[in-house]
C-alpha positions in Angstrom: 78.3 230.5 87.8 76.8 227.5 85.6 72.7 227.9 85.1 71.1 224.9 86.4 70.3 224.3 82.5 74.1 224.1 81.6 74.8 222.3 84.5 72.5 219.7 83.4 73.2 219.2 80.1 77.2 219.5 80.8 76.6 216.1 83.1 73.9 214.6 80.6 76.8 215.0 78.2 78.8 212.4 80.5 76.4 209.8 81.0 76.1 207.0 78.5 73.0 207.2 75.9 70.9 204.7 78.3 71.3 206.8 80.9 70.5 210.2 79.1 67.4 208.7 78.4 66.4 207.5 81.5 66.7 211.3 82.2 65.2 212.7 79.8 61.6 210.1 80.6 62.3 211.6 84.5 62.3 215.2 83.6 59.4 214.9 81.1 57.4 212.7 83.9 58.3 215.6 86.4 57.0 218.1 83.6 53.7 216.3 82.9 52.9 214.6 86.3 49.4 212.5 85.8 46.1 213.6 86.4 44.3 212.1 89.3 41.0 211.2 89.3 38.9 213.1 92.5 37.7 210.5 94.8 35.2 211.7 96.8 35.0 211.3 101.0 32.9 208.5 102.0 29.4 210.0 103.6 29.3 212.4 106.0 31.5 214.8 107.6 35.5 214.2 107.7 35.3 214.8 112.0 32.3 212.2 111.8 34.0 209.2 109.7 36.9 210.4 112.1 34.5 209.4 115.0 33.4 205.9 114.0 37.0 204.4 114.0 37.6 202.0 116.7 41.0 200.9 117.3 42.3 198.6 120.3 44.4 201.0 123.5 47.3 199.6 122.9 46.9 200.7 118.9 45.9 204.1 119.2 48.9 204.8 121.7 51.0 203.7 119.0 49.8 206.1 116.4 49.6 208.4 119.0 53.7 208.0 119.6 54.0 208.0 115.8 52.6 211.1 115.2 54.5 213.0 118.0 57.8 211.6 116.3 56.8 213.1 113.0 56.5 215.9 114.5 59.8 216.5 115.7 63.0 217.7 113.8 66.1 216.2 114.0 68.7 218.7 113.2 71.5 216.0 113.1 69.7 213.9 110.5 
C-alpha cells in the first residue's frame, strides 16, 4: 500500500506544470496558514452583549429553526 507521500507525488507527476504549481502554493498555504490578529470582545461579558440583541419574533424563530437544523445529521447526505 502507496504512502500518502507517493501517492501524491505519483498524481503530481500527471498533472501539467500549471497545475503542479497550483499544488504546491495549496500545500505550502495549508503548511503555513496565516496568523490572525486577536480581536478582543466588545465590553462586558459574552452572556451580557448576548442580552442587548434585539431581533423582530418572526427573526429569532428563524435562527431558532436554523440552529435546530444544524444540529441534525443526515446520514444520507
Amino acid at each position: 500500500m502507496a504512502t500518502i507521500a507517493d501517492e501524491l507525488t505519483s498524481l503530481l507527476a500527471q498533472l501539467p506544470q500549471r497545475d503542479q504549481e497550483r499544488v504546491l502554493d495549496f500545500a505550502r498555504a495549508l503548511a503555513h496558514p496565516p496568523d490572525f490578529p486577536h480581536t478582543p470582545l466588545p465590553e462586558g461579558s459574552p452572556p451580557d452583549a448576548l442580552l442587548r440583541i434585539r431581533v423582530d419574533p418572526e427573526v429569532g424563530e428563524a435562527m431558532e429553526k436554523a440552529m435546530e437544523e444544524c444540529e441534525r445529521i443526515w446520514p444520507d447526505e
